[in-house]
Every structure is written in C-alpha cells, then in structure tokens.
C-alpha positions in Angstrom: 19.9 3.8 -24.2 21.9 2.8 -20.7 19.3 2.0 -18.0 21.3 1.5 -14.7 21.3 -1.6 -13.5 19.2 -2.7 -10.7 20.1 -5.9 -8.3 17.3 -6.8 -5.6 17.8 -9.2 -2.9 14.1 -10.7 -1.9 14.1 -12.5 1.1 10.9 -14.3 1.8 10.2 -15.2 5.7 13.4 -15.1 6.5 15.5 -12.9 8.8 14.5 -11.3 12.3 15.1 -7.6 13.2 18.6 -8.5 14.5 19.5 -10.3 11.4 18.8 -7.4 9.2 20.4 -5.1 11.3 23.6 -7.2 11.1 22.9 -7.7 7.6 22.6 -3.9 6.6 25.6 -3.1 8.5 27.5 -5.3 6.9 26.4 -4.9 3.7 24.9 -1.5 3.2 28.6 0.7 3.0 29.4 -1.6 0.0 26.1 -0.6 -2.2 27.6 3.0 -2.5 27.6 3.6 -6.1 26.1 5.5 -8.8 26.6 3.3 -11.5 23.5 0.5 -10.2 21.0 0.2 -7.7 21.4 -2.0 -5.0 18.1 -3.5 -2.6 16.6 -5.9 -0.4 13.3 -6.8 -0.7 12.0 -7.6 3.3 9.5 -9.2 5.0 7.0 -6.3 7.0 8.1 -7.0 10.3 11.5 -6.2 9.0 11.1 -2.8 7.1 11.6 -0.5 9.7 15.2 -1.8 10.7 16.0 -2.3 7.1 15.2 1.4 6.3 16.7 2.9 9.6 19.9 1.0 8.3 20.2 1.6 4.7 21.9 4.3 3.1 23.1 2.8 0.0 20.3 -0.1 -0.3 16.9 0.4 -1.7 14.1 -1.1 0.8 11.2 -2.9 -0.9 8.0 -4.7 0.8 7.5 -7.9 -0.5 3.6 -7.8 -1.1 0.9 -5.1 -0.7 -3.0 -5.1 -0.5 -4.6 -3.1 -3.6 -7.3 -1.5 -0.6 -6.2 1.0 1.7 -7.9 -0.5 4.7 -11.0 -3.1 5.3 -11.4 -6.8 6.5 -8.3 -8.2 5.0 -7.0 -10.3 8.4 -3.1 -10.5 7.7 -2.7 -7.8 4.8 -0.7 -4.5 5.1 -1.5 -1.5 2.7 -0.1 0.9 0.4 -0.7 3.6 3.0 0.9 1.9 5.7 3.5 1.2 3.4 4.3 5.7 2.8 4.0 5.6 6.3 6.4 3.6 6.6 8.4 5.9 3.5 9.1 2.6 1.2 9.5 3.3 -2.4 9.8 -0.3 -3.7 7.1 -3.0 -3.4 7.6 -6.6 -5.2 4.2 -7.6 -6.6 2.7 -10.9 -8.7 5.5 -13.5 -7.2 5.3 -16.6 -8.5 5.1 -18.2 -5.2 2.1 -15.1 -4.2 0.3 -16.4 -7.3 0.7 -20.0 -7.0 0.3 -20.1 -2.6 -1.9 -17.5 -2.1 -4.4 -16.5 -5.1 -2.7 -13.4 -6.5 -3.7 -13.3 -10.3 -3.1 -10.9 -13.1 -6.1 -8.7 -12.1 -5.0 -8.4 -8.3 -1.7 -8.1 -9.6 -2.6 -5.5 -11.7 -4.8 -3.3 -8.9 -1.9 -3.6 -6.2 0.7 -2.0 -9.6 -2.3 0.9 -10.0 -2.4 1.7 -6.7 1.2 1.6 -6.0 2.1 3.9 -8.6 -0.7 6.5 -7.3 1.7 6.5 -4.1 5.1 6.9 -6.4 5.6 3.5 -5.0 7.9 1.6 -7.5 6.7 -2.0 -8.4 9.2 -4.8 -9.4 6.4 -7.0 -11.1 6.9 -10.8 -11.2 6.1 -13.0 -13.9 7.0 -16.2 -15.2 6.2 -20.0 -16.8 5.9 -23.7 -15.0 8.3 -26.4 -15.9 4.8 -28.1 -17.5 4.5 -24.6 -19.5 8.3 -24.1 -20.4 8.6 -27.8 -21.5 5.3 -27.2 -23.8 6.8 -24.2 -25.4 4.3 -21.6 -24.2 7.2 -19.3 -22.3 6.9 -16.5 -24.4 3.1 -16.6 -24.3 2.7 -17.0 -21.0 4.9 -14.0 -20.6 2.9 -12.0 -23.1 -0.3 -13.1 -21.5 1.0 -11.9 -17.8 2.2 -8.8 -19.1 -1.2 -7.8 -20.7 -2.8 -8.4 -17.7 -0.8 -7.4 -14.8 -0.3 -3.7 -16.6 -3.6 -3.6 -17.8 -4.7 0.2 -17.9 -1.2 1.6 -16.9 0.2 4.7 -18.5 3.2 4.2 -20.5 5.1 6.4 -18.9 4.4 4.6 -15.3 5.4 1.4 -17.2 8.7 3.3 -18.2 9.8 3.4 -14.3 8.8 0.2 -12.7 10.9 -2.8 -12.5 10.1 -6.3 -14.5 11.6 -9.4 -13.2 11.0 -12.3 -15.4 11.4 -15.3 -13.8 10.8 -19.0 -14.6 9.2 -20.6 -11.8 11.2 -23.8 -12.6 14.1 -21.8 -11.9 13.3 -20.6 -8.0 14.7 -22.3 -5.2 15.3 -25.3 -7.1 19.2 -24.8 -7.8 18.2 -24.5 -11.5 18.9 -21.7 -13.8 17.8 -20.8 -17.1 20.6 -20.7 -19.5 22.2 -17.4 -20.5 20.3 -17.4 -23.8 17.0 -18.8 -22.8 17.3 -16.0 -20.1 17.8 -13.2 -22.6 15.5 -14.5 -25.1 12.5 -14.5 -22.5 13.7 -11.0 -21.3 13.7 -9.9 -24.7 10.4 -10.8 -25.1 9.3 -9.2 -22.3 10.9 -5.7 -23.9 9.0 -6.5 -27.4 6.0 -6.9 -25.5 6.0 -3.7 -23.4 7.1 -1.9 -27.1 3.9 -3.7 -28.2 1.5 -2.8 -25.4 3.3 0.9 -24.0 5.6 2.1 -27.3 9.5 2.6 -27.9 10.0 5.3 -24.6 8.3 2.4 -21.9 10.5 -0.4 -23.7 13.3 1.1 -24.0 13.4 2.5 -20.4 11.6 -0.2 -18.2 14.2 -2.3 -16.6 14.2 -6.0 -16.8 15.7 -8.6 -14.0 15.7 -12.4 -14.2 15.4 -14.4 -11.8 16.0 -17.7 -10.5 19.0 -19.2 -9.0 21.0 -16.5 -9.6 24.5 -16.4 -7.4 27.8 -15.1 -7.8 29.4 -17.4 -10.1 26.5 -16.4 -12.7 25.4 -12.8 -12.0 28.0 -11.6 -13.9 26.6 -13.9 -17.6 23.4 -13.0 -17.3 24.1 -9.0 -16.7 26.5 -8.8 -19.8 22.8 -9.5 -21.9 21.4 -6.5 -23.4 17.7 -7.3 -22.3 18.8 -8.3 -19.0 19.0 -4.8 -16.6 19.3 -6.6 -13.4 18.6 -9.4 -11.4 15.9 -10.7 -8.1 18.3 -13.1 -6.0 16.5 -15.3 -3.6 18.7 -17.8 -1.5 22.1 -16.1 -2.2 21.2 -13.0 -0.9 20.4 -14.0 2.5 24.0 -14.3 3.0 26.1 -11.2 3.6 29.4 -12.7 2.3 27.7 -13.7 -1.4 25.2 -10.6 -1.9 28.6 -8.7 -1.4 30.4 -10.5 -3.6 27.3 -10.2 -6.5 27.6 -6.1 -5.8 31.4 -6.5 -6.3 31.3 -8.0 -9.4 28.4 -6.2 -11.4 29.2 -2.3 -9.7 
C-alpha cells in the first residue's frame, strides 16, 4: 500500500519565538501539498508561535510527561499539550534516553497516554556505535520495539510514526548508508508484523534518521521501508528544510 510520506524537522533547544515566527513564515507556504506531510518538531516555549504560524506544517512537542500533573519540576503534560491543540509529540529520543533517564517503559507510558488524547507519537529508537559495531542493530531494534509499544492496540500502532535512528548517526555528520538504512527500517516493519499483524505493518510509517540533508533525502526516501525522515541540524535552516520539501513533494 502507499503510505504518505511524512518529513519532520526536530529542533532540540534551539530557536526563540522570533526565530520560529521567521522560520514558519518562510517556510510554511511551501509545505502545501497533499502528496506528504511536512513538520517541525519544537521546543515548549516555542509551540504556540509555531502553531499560530502553520498552516501547511504539522506542530509536534518534543517530549511529554506520561502523568497529567504532580511534582515533576520542569515537565509539561499531555493535557497541557491539547490545550495547547498539538497532535504530534516525539517520544524515546535517543538523546531523552541517554541524557535524561527515559527507558522503554517510560517511553512506553508517555505513547499510551498520548494516544488516549489522539495525540500522534513519532517514537524514537535506535543502536550505539558500540552496539552497531557488535552486530546487535536489529536486536536492539526488536528489543526497543517490544518495549516501547508494549500493551498498544494494533490499530493505534497502525497511525503513529516510527523513526529509527542510529544514535552513531545524530549530530555527528554520519549517515547510515542507503542499505543499512532500509535494512534496519525493514526490520522495524517485520517486527511491528511480528508484534501488531499485516494492517499495523503495513500502515505504520517509518522515518530514519540521522544526518539526513538535502543532498541525501532524496536516496533514502526512494526505499520501500523508508516512509519519511526526522532531520536534526539541516532543518534549523529555512533555505535547506525548503530545499528537502522541494525535492521529496
């Protein structure tokens, strides 16, 4: 089947409210399609301008707390995040699981309860160098799977967003070769058929990640188990998240 393809932008702590005002203006007008979805993934303090300035681009938190409220200093909730009206929320980054403590199990209560709010989740997963250059990728990605969608109907699994992406691959200016990148995406797909059945496999959309820019979006989308991709550095620039929109519309 043709799932539409879905390109994210995720930030980090970067931009202000001015810069993603500019940013959407510039870049928002172009995302007009029907053919893919186009987002940015922004820090909290930056949702509100995102979303009063997108038309075209999806808006997606970066992180959420699986609690609706309590004595979490520094965390933001899944109700403050419908308040808000975001539909998108990235969850299980590598750099939330290796900085800050998330694991599969938190990982997997923040995906619950963002699907009780009809909150999409683009789930994160992905292998060391030390665990890529042992040959335990597709194990680890199995392993991350099982847990992070632990309990999850298969029709929920069906709609969310999977980006697999090699941690040795993020900020580092390395990228996983076109066919390690669809073999590891493909086993992703096999494993959801595995856990979830034919309907959640065949629908569930899959991005890699990890240095992915303009001069390689284009490879890595022409793969049949690759449905999209989650850009770090290159789309924090207006003039190359264009370009990447241009060339996979």
């Amino acid at each position: 089947m043709a799932r539409k393809p879905i390109i994210v932008g995720n930030w980090k702590m970067n931009k202000n409210n001015a810069e993603t005002k500019a940013f959407f203006e510039k870049v928002d007008a172009v995302a007009a399609t029907d053919t893919a979805t186009y987002g940015i993934g922004a820090p909290f303090t930056d949702l509100r301008t995102a979303l009063d300035n997108a038309k075209n681009l999806i808006v997606a938190a970066e992180n959420c707390h699986f609690e609706d409220s309590g004595a979490f200093t520094g965390e933001v909730s899944v109700p403050m995040l419908e308040e808000l009206g975001i539909k998108w929320c990235i969850i299980g980054h590598s750099e939330r699981r290796q900085m800050f403590g998330d694991t599969d199990e938190t990982v997997n209560k923040k995906a619950h309860r963002l699907i009780k709010a009809g909150i999409t989740p683009i789930l994160c997963i992905g292998e060391t160098e030390e665990q890529y250059d042992a040959g335990q990728s597709a194990q680890v990605i199995k392993d991350e799977l099982k847990g992070s969608l632990a309990d999850l109907a298969p029709e929920a699994v069906a709609k969310m967003v999977i980006a697999y992406e090699p941690i040795w691959a993020i900020g580092t200016g390395k990228s996983a070769s076109v066919e390690i990148a669809e073999n590891c995406c493909k086993t992703v797909r096999d494993t959801v058929r595995e856990l979830f059945g034919d309907q959640a496999a065949d629908e569930v959309r899959i991005q890699y990640g990890g240095s992915v820019k303009p001069n390689n979006v284009e490879e890595y989308m022409a793969q049949p188990d690759i449905d999209g991709a989650l850009i770090g550095g290159a789309s924090l620039k207006e003039d190359s998240f264009i370009e990447i929109i241009e060339k996979t519309k």
